[in-house]
N, C-alpha and C positions, 0 to 999 in steps of 0.2 A: 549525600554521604561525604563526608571530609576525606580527602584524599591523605594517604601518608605518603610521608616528605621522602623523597630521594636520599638513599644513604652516600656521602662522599664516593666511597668506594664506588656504589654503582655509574653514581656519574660517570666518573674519569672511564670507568668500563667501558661504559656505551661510545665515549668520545671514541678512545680508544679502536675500538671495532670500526666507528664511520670512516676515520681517519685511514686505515688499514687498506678496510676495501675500496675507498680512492686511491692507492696507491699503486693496488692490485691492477683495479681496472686500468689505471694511467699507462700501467707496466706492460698491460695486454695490449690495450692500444697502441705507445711505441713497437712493440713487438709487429704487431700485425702489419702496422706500417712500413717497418724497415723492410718484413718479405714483400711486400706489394712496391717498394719503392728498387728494387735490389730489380735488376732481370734476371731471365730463369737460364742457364745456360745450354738449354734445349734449342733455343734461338740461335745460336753459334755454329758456324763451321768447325769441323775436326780439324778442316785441313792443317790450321797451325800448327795442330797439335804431330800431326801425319808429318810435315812438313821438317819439323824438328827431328825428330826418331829417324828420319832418313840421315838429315845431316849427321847425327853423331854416328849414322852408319859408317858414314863413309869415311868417318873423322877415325873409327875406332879401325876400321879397316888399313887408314892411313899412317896410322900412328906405330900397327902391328900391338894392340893391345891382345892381350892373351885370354878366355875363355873365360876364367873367374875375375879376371877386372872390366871385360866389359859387362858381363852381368854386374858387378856394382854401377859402374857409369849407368850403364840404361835404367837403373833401379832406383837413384838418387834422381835422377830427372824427372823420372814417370811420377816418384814423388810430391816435387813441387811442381807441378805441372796441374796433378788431381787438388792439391790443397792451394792454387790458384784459381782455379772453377770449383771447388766446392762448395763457395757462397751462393752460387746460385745455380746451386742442386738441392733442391727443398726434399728435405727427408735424409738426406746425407750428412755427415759428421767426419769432424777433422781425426787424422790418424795421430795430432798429437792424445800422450794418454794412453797408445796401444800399439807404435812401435816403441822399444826403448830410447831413452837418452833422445828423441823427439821431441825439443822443445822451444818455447816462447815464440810459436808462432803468430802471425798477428793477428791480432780481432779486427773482421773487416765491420767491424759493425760502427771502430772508429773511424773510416775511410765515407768518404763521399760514396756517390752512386760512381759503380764501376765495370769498367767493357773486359772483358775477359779475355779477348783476344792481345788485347796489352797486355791484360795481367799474365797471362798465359807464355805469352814471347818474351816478356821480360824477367819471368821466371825460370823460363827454359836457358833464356841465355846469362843469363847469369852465372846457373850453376853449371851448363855445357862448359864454358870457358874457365871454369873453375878446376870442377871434379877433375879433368887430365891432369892436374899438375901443368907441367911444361907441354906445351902445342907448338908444330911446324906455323912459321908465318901464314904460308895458304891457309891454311886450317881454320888458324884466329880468324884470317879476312873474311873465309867465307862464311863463320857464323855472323861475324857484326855485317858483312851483308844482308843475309838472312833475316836479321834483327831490324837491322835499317828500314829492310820492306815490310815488315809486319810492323812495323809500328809505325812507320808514314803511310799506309793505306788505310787503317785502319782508326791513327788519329783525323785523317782528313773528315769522318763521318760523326765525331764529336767532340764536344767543348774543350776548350784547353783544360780545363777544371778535373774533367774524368779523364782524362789524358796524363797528367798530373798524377790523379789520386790511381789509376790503374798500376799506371809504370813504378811507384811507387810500396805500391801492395805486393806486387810481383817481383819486388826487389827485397823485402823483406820477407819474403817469403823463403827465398833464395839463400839468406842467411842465416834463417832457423837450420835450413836442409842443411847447408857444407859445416855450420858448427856440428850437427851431429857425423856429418861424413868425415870431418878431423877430426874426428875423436872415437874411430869405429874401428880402430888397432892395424889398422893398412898403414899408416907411417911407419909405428912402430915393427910392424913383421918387414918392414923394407931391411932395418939394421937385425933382424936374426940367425944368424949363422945357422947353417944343419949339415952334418956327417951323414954321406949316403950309408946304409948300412951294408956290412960288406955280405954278397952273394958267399963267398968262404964260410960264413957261420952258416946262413943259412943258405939254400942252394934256390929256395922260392921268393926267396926276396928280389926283387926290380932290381933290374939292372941296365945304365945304358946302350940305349938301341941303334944311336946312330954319334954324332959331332957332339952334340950334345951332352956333358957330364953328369951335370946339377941338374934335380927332377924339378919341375915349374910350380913354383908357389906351396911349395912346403910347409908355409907356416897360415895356410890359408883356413883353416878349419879355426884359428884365434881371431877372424874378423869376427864383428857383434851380430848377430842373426838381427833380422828383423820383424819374422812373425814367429820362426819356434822359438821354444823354451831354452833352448841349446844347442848346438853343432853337432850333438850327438843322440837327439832326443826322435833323429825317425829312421836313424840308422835299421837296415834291414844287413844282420851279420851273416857272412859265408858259413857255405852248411859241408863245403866241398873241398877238405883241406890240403894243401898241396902234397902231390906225391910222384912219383916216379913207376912204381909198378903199373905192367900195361895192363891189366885188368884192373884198374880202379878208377874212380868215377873221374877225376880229374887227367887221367891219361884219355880218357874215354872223349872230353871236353876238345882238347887237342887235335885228337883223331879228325873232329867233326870240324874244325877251322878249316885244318887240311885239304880234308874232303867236299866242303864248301867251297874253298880256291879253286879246284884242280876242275869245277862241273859250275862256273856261275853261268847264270844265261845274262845275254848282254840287256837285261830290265834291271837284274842284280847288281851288275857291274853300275850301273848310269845309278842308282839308289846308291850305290857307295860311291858315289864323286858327289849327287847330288846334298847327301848330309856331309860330305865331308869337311866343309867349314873351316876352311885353312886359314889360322891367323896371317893378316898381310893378304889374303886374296880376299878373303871375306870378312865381315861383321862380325865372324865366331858364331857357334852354337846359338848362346843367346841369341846375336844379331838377327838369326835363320827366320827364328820365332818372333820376333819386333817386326822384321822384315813384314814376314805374312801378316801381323797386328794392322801395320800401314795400308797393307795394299785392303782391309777388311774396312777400315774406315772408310778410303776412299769411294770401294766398291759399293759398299751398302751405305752410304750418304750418311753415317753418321752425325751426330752432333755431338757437340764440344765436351759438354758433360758425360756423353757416354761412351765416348774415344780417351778421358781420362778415365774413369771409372776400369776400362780394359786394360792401359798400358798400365797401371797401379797395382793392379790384382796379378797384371800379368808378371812384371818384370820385378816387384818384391817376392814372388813365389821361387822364379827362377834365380835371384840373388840367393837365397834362404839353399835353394837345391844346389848349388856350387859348394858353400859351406859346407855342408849335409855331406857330399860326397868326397872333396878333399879332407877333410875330419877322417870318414874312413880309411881314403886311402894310400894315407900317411902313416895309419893306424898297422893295417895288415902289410903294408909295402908289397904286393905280389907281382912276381914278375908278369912282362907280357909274351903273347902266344909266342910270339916270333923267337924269343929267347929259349922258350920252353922246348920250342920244336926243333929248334935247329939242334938242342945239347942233348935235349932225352926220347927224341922218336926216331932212330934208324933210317937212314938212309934221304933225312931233309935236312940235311946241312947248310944250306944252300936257296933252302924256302923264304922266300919275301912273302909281305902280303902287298894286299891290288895299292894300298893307299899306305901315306910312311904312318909310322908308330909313333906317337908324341910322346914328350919328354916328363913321363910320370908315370906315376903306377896303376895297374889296371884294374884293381875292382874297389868300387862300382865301376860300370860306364857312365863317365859323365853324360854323355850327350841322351844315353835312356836316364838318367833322373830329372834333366832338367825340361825334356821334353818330355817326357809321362806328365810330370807338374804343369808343363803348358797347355797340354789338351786337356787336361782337368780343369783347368782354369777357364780355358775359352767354351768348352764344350757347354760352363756351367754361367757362363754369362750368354754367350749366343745360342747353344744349343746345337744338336748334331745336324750341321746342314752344309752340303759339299762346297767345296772353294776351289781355286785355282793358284797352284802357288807360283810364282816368277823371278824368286828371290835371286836365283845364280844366274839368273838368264844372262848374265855378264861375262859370262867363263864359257860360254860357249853352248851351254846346257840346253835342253827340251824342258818348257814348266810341265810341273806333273799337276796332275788332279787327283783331287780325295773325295770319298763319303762322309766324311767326317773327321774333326780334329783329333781323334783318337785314332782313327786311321794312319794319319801323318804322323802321329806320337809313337805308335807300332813299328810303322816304317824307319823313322829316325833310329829309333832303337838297334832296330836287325840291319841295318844299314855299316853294321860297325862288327857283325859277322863278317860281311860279305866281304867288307874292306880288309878282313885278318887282323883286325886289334883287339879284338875282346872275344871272350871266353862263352859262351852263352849265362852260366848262374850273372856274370859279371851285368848282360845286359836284362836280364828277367828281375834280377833280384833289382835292378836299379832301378826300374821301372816301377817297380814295389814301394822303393825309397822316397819315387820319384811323387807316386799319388798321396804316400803319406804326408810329405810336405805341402802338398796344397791344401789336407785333409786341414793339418796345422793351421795354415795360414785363414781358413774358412771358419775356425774355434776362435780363432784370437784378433783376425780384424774384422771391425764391423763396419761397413762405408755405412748402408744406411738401416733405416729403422726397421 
C-alpha cells in the first residue's frame, strides 16, 4: 500500500514534541543532580546556629535593648540563618514570596557545592553586626570572634572553592534580610513624636509609674508584620471596661492583684523574678524563649536544618506577637494596677508590686502573647515533652522544669500576676492573642511541602 506523505505541519509537530521532551528530561536530570550534588543539612551541627542566638543574647542584653526590638533583632537573624540552610533541606522552600517586602534572595543553585556552617555564620554575622544599628566595641569584637572561629574551623575541612562560594552565599543572604529590615518602618517610628495622653481626660489612661515619662515604643504597632495580615489582625479586644465602682468587674480585677501580693507563696514569688526579664539584666522576654530554643538544640542533638527550622518559626512568631500587642496597647492606653490601686482602692496608697512596673500600657501582657505564640510554636514542632529551663540561672535563680511548653507559656503568663503588673483579662486575653498569632503565622508560612 503507498504510504501518504507527511503533511508540513505534522512534521515540524513531531520535531517539535522530540525536541521538547529532551529538554524536559535534560531539565530533570540537572535538577536531580543539583539535589544529589548540594548536601542535606541533616548532616550539620546546630551548634552554629545555638552558638549565635546566645551571642546576640548577650549582645542584646548588653546593649539594654528593650522587648520589641529584641524580638526584631532575633527575628531578622533567625531569618537568614533558615534561608542559609534551607538549600539543603529537601522539601523546604524559601520564605521569600511569604514574608512581605522579602526579597532577591539568592539562588543557590547559582553557587557551587556549599557547607552550611559557613553559610550559616556568615549569615548570622552579617546581619548580627548590622541589625543593632551602633554596637559597644566588646560587642562588635566578640561577634567577629565568633565568626573568626566558625569559619576557620570549619574552612580547614574544605576546599577553598566552597569556602568561597559558602561565605559568599551567606553574605548575600544577609543583604536580602537587612534591605527588608531598613525598610520595615523602625527608622522611621525612631523620628515620631507622641503626646502621652493626659489621665485628666480620662482617669484609665496609663500613666507614669516610676522616672520614666514617655511610655516605650509607642509607634511600635507601624513596624511591618511579618506572617499576619496586619498589626491589628489577631487582636483579642478588652471585654472589661475601666471603672471605678467597687462592685464591678474591673474593681474586682484589682482586688485580686492585691490579694495575690499580700498571700504569694515563695514558688510564686521565684516564677515572678524567674519571667521577669529585666532589659539590661536579661535577653528580654523574647530573649527567655531563644534562650530555652538554644539550650533544646544543644540538649536533644539537633541538626542544622532543624535548629533553623525552630528559631524561624520561633522568633518571626514572636516578632509578629510584639506588633500584635503594642498595636493594642497604644490603642486602649490603660493604666496599670499599681496606678489604679493606689488612687481608687482605699486604704493602698502606698501598694508596690513584687517586681517594678515598666514603662507602658498594660493590656495586653506582653510577656502572655508573646509566650502563649512560643509554646504554640515549639509545642507544634517538637511536641509536648518536658525540659529544663536554665535561662536566668545568671541572676542567681533555681532552673525550673516543665511538662511541656505550654506549661512554661501558662506559667510566663501568671507570672506577671504574681509580680503586680497585670490585671488577669490583661494576661488571659493575651494569651488568646498570643495563640492567634502563631495560628496566623502556621496559614501564611509554609517552610515545607
Amino acid at each position: 500500500m503507498k504510504r501518504k506523505p507527511i503533511s508540513i505541519m505534522r512534521y515540524f509537530y513531531s520535531v517539535f514534541l522530540i525536541v521538547f521532551s529532551i529538554i524536559i528530561l535534560e531539565s530533570c536530570s540537572k535538577q536531580d543532580s543539583y539535589v544529589s550534588y548540594q548536601p542535606v543539612a541533616t548532616n550539620y551541627s546546630a551548634k552554629v546556629a545555638a552558638d549565635w542566638m546566645q551571642a546576640l543574647r548577650k549582645v542584646v542584653q548588653s546593649e539594654t535593648k528593650n522587648p520589641p526590638q529584641a524580638s526584631r533583632i532575633y527575628a531578622y537573624a533567625a531569618i537568614g540563618l533558615y534561608e542559609a540552610v534551607m538549600p539543603g533541606m529537601p522539601g523546604y522552600k524559601s520564605l521569600e514570596g511569604q514574608i512581605p517586602d522579602l526579597t532577591n534572595l539568592p539562588n543557590s543553585r547559582s553557587y557551587g557545592r556549599l557547607d552550611y556552617t559557613i553559610a550559616a555564620n556568615e549569615a548570622l554575622y552579617q546581619i548580627s553586626s548590622k541589625v543593632f544599628g551602633s554596637l559597644k566595641p566588646e560587642n562588635l569584637a566578640m561577634m567577629e570572634d565568633l565568626h573568626a572561629r566558625y569559619l576557620g574551623s570549619a574552612s580547614a575541612t574544605v576546599s577553598a572553592d566552597v569556602t568561597g562560594e559558602s561565605k559568599y552565599f551567606g553574605k548575600m543572604i544577609a543583604e536580602a534580610v537587612m534591605n527588608r529590615a531598613n525598610n520595615d518602618n523602625f527608622a522611621a517610628t525612631r523620628n515620631l513624636s507622641y503626646i502621652v495622653p493626659s489621665p485628666a481626660v480620662n482617669p484609665g489612661f496609663w500613666a507614669p509609674t516610676n522616672a520614666v515619662l514617655t511610655p516605650l515604643e509607642p509607634h511600635w504597632g507601624k513596624i511591618k508584620c511579618f506572617a499576619m495580615a496586619k498589626s491589628d489582625a489577631c487582636t483579642i479586644l478588652s471585654a472589661i471596661p475601666f471603672n471605678t465602682d467597687k462592685n464591678s468587674a474591673f474593681y474586682k480585677q484589682a482586688e485580686e492583684v492585691v490579694t495575690t501580693s499580700q498571700h504569694l507563696t515563695g514558688d510564686q514569688k521565684a516564677i515572678a523574678h524567674w519571667w521577669a526579664d529585666n532589659s539590661g539584666q536579661t535577653a528580654t522576654p523574647p530573649g527567655h524563649w531563644v534562650a530555652i530554643a538554644d539550650q533544646l538544640a544543644v540538649q536533644r542533638n539537633m541538626s542544622l536544618g532543624k535548629a533553623a527550622e525552630m528559631y524561624a518559626f520561633l522568633n518571626i512568631a514572636m516578632a509578629d506577637a510584639f506588633i500584635s500587642c503594642w498595636d493594642e496597647k497604644f490603642k486602649l492606653n490603660l493604666l496599670r494596677p499599681v496606678t489604679y490601686i493606689r488612687n481608687f482602692t482605699p486604704g493602698n496608697t502606698s501598694w508596690s508590686p513584687l517586681i517594678a512596673t515598666p514603662p507602658f500600657p498594660e493590656y495586653p501582657s506582653g510577656h502572655s502573647v508573646a509566650s502563649a505564640a512560643a509554646g504554640e510554636i515549639l509545642t507544634h514542632l517538637l511536641g509536648n515533652s518536658s525540659f529544663t529551663d536554665s535561662s536566668n540561672v545568671h541572676l542567681g535563680l533555681a532552673p525550673r522544669t516543665y511538662n511541656s511548653f505550654t506549661e512554661a507559656a501558662n506559667e510566663a503568663a501568671l507570672s506577671r500576676l504574681y509580680g503586680g503588673i497585670h490585671f488577669r483579662e490583661a494576661i488571659e486575653n493575651g494569651m488568646k492573642q498570643g495563640k492567634e498569632v502563631s495560628k496566623a503565622l502556621f496559614e501564611k508560612l509554609k517552610l515545607s511541602n
